[in-house]
C-alpha positions in Angstrom: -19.5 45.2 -3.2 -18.8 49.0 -3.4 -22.1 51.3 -4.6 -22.4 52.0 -8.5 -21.2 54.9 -8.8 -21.8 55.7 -12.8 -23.4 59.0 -13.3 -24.9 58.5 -16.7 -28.4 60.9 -16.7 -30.9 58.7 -17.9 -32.8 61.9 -18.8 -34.2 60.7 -22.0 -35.6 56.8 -22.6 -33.7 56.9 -25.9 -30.7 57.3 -24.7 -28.1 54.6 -24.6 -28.0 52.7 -21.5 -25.8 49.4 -20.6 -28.2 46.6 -19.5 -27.0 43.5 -17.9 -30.0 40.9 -18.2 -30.0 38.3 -16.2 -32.1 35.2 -17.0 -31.1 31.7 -14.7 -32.9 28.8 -17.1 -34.8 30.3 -20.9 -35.0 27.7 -23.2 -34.9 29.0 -26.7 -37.3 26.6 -27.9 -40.2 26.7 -25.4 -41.7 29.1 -22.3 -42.0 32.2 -21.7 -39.1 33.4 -20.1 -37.2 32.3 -22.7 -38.7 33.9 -25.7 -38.8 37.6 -23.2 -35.3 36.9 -23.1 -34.4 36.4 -26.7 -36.8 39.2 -28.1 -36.2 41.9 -25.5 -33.3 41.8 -25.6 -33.2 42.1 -29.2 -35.2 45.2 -29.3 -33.2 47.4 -26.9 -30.3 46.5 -28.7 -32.2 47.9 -32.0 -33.0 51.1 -29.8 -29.4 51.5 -29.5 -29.0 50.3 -25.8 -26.0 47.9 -24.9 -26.9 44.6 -24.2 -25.0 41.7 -22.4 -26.8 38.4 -21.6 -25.9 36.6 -18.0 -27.5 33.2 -18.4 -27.9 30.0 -16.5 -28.4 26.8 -19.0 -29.5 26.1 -21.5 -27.7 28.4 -23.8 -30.7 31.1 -24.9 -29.2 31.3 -28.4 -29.7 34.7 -28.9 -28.7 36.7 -31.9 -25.3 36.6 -32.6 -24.2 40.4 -31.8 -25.8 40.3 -28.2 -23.1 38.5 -25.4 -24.2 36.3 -23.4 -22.2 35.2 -19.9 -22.6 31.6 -19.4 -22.5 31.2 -15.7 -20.8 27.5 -14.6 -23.2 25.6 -12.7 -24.0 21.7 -12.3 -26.9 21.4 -15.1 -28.5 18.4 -13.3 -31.4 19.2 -15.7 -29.5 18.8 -18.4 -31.4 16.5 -20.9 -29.3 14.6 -22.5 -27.8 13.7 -18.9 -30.3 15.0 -16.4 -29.8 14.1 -12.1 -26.5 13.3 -12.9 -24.0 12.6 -9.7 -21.4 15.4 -9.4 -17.7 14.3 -8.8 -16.1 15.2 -5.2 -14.6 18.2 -6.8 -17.3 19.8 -8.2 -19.3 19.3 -4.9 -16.2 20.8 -3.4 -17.6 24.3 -4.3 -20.4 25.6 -2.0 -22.8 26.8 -4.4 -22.4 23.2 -6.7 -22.8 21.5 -2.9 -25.9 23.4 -2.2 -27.9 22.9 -5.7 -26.8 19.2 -5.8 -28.6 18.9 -2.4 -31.4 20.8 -3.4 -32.2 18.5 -6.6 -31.6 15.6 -4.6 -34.5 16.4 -1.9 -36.7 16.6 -5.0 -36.4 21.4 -4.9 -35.7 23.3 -7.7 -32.6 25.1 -6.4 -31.4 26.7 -9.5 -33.0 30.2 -8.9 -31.0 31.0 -5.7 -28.2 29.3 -6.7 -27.9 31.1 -10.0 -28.1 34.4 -8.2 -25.5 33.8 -5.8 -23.5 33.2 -8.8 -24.8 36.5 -10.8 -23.8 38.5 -7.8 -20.5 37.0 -8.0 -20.1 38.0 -11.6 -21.3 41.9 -10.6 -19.4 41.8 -7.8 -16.1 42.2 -10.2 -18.2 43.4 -13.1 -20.5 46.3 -11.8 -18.9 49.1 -13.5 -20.0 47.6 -16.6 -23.3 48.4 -16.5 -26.1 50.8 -15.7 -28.7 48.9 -14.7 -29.6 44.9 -13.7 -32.5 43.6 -15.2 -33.3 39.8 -13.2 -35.7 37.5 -15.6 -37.4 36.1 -12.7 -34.9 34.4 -10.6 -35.8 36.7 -7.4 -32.7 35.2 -6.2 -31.3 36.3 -2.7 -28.2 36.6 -4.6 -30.6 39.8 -6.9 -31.2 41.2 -3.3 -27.4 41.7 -2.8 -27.0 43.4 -6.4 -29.9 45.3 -5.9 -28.1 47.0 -2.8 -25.0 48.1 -5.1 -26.8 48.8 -8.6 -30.0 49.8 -10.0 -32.1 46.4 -10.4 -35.4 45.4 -11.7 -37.1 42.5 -11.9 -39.7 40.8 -14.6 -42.1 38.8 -13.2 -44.3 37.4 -15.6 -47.0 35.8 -13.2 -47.5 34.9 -9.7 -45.9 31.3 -9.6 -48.3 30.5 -6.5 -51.0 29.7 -9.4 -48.7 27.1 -10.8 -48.0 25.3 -7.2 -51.7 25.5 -6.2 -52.8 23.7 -9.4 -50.3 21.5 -9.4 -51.3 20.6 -5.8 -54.7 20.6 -6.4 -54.3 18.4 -9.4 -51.8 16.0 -7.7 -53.4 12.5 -7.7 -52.0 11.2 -4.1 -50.4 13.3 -0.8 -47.5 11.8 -1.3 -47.4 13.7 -4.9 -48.9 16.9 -3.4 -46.1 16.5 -1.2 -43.6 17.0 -3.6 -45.1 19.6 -5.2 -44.9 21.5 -2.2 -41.1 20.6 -2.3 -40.2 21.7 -5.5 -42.3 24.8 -5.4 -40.5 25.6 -1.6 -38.2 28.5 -3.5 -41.2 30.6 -3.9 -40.5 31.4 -0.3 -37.3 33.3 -1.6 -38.8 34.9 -4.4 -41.5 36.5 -1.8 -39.3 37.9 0.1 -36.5 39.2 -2.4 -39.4 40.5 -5.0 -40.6 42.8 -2.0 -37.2 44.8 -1.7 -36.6 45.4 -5.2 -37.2 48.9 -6.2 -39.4 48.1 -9.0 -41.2 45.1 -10.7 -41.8 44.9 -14.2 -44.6 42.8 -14.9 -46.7 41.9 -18.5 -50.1 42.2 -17.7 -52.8 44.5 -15.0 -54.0 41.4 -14.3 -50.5 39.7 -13.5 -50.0 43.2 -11.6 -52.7 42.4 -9.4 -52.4 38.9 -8.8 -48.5 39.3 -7.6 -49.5 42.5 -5.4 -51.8 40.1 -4.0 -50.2 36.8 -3.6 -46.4 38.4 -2.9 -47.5 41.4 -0.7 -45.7 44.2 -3.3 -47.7 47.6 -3.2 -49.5 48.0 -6.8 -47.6 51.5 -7.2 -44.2 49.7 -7.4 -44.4 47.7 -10.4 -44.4 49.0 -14.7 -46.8 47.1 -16.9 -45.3 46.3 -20.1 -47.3 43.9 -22.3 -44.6 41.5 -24.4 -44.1 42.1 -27.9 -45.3 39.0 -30.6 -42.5 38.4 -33.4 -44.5 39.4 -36.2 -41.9 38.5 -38.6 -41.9 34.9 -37.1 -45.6 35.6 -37.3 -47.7 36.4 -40.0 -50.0 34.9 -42.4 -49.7 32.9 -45.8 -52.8 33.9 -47.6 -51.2 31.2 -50.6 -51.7 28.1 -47.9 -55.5 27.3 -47.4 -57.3 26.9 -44.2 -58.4 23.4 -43.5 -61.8 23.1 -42.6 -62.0 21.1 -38.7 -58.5 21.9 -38.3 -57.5 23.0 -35.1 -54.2 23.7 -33.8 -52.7 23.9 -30.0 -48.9 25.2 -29.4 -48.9 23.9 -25.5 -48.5 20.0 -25.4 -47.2 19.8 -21.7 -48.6 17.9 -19.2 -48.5 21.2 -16.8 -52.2 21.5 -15.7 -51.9 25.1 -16.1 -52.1 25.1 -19.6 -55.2 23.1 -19.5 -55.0 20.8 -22.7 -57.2 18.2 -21.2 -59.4 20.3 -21.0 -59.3 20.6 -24.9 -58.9 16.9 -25.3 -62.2 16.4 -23.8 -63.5 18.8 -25.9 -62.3 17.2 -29.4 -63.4 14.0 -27.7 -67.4 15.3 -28.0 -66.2 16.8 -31.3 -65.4 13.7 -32.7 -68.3 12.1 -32.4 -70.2 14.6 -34.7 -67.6 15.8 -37.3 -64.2 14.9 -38.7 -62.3 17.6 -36.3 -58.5 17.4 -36.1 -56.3 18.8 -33.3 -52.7 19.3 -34.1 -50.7 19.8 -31.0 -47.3 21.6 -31.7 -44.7 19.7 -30.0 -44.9 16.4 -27.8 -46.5 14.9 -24.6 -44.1 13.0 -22.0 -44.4 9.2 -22.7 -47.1 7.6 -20.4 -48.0 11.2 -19.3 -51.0 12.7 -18.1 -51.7 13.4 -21.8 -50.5 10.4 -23.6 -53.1 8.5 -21.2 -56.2 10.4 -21.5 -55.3 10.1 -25.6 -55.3 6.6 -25.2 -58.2 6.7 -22.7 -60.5 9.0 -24.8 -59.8 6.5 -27.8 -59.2 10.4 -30.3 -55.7 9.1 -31.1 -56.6 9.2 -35.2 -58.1 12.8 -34.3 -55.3 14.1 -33.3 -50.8 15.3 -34.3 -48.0 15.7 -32.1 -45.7 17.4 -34.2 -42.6 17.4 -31.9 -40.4 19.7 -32.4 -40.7 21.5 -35.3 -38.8 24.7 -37.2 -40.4 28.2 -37.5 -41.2 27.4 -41.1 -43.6 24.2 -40.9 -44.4 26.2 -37.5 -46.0 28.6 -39.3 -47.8 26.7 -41.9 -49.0 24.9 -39.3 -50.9 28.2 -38.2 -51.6 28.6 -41.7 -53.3 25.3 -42.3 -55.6 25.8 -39.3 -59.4 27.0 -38.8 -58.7 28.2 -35.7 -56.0 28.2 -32.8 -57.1 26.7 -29.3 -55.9 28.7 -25.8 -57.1 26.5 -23.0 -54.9 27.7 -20.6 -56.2 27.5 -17.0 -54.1 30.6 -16.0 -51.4 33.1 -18.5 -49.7 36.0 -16.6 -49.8 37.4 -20.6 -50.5 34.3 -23.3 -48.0 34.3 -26.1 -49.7 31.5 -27.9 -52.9 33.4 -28.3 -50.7 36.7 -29.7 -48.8 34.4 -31.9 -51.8 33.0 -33.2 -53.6 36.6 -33.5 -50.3 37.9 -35.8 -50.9 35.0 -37.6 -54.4 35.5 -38.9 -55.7 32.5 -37.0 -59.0 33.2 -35.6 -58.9 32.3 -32.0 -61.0 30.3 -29.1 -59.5 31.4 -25.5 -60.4 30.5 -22.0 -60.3 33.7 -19.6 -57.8 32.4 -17.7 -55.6 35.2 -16.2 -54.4 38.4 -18.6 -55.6 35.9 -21.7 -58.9 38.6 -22.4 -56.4 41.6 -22.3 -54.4 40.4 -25.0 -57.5 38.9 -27.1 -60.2 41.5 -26.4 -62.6 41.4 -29.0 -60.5 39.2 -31.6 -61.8 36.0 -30.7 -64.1 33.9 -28.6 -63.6 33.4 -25.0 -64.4 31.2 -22.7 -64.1 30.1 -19.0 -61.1 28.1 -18.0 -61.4 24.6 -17.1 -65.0 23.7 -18.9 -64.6 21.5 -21.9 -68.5 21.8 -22.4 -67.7 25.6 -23.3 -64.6 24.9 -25.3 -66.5 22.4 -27.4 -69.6 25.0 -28.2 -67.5 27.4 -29.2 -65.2 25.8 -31.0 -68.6 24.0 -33.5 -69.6 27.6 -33.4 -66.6 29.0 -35.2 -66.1 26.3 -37.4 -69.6 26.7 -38.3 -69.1 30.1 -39.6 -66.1 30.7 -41.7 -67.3 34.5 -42.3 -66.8 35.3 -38.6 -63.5 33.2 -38.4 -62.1 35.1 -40.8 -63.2 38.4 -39.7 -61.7 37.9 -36.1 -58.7 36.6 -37.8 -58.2 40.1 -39.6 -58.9 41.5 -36.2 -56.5 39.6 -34.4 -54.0 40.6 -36.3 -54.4 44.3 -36.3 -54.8 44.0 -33.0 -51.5 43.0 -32.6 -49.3 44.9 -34.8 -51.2 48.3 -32.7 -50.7 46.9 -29.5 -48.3 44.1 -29.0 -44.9 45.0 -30.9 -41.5 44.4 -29.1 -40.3 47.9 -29.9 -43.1 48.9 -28.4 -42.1 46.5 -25.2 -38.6 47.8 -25.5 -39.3 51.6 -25.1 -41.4 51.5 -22.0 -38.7 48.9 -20.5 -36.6 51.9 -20.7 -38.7 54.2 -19.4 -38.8 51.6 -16.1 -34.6 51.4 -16.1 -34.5 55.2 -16.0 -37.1 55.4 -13.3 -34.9 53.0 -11.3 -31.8 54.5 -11.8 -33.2 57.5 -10.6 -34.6 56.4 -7.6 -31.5 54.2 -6.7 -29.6 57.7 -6.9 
């Protein structure tokens, strides 16, 4: 792979740059990464930068004038036919071989092996673009670009916080054990995040905890908050708040997003008032949380909403007293943004970069104590005056600080500085 040898000055951050963003798994309809992914990319293109998409599965669905590369790979996570058993001649390729093994031994493989397969596309493609911008992958496959183009890397938090909780949390060894396995490619991201130029990352909190836990000097990485979609989100002044109505957009059974945590809480709840949680989306069937529902008996206190579109989405926010963050950990905390542009007033643990992004807009608490959750959640449904004041607050809050424009600029201002340096 011969150096990139494009001479473009970068001398201004407004001027038009060609970004290849690479992203190995962003769902459209859930996580982090993929909302980053579909918004960012978005706003740079709106700055007048050129955009083109390299993606993994599932397909990110972004806006229609933004290409996206769709990458070949075995999709053993696929859904609607996940672990599936390759034929003979797609394991005949050494990439498909090595992520089919990888699944099988109970790893997540797709991070390397999406990378290997990104620097095969560069490898042919480089003189299409000025810089590489990696989505988290950290892929040994990003090291090899990074050694021919200008590349950064997002990383949005430390994933060592998700495998330690996820250990910690893990009812028998045999489960930690497997949580060790799946979490074994953090290994590779280690290593590759510490040769890469710069880091991007969302939060000072997140930069801390990644200089910490990945051994990357602090004076290497950008901090650029995320943007909130603030014309996905807004208020509807015309729909009326409910009074006990309480609404959660995280309904995994991930312990880092600590919803039983809240489901403890509404349990106490319910035993003095007629509160109502509804959880945007759905719990895995005999899941963590679908049992502790069951065990807590607060099934007629409670909506799964599945999946939903951004219009009952919204009146969903609309409808609500307040909006719930009980996350145990957030590199940044979308949830609690989106709720902010909203108008929702908000109850949110500390957990992580959470009180950077709430600051004074809404109650906060520590992480992992329903007692606290459940005091200040009576408290704020107890005064409606206050509610709605930190619901205006929220929101202004957002539209000063959190904007993707905003997000997009300073991501700019990071490609140039690479560029430079790579030169």
């Amino acid at each position: 792979m011969a150096p990139h040898r494009n001479q473009h000055p970068c001398t201004d951050p407004d001027a038009p740059l060609r970004i290849c963003l690479l992203s190995y798994r962003s769902n459209p309809h859930s996580g982090g990464q993929g909302v980053y992914l579909k918004n960012l990319s978005r706003a740079l293109k709106d700055l007048g930068h050129r955009i083109e998409v390299v993606s993994g599965p599932p397909d990110p669905r972004l806006d229609e004038d933004i290409p996206v590369i769709h990458l070949p790979c075995l999709d053993l996570y696929k859904p609607s036919d996940p672990f599936r058993v390759p034929t003979l001649r797609e394991l005949s390729n050494p990439i498909n071989l090595v992520e089919w093994v990888g699944v099988s031994t109970m790893g997540f493989p797709e991070p390397m092996t999406f990378g290997i397969r990104a620097y095969r596309y560069l490898k042919q493609n480089r003189h299409r673009y000025d810089v590489v911008h990696d989505n988290q992958s950290l892929s040994y496959g990003i090291w090899a670009i990074a050694r021919n183009i200008p590349t950064l890397a997002t990383i949005h938090h430390p994933i060592t916080v998700d495998r330690d909780i996820a250990v910690r949390m893990a009812p028998t060894t045999w489960n930690k054990m497997k949580q060790i396995r799946w979490f074994s490619f953090i290994g590779m991201q280690k290593r590759v995040s510490r040769m890469i130029r710069r880091i991007i990352t969302v939060s000072e909190f997140a930069r801390k905890d990644i200089s910490r836990e990945f051994g990357i000097p602090g004076n290497r990485f950008s901090v650029v908050p995320n943007g909130i979609d603030t014309h996905r989100f807004h208020p509807i002044p015309e729909i009326p708040r409910q009074k006990d109505r309480i609404i959660v957009t995280n309904s995994a059974d991930t312990p880092l997003k600590g919803l039983a945590y809240l489901l403890l809480a509404v349990a106490d709840l319910a035993k003095k008032r007629p509160v109502h949680l509804v959880v945007v989306g759905e719990p895995k069937k005999n899941g963590r949380i679908s049992r502790m529902v069951r065990d807590l008996g607060i099934g007629d206190h409670l909506t799964f909403t599945g999946r939903i579109d951004n219009g009952r989405f919204i009146q969903e926010y609309a409808r609500a007293s307040m909006a719930v963050v009980p996350s145990v950990y957030e590199g940044f905390g979308l949830p609690v943004g989106e709720a902010m542009a909203c108008g929702v007033p908000v109850v949110s643990t500390t957990g992580g970069a959470l009180p950077e992004v709430v600051g004074s807009a809404g109650i906060l608490v520590p992480p992992e104590n329903s007692a606290a959750l459940t005091l200040a959640i009576s408290e704020l449904l107890d005064n409606p005056e206050r509610a709605r004041s930190l619901g205006e607050t929220g929101r202004k809050r957002v539209l000063e600080r959190f904007t993707w424009e905003r997000a997009a600029r300073e991501t700019a201002i990071a490609y140039c500085e690479v560029i430079r340096d790579y030169r």
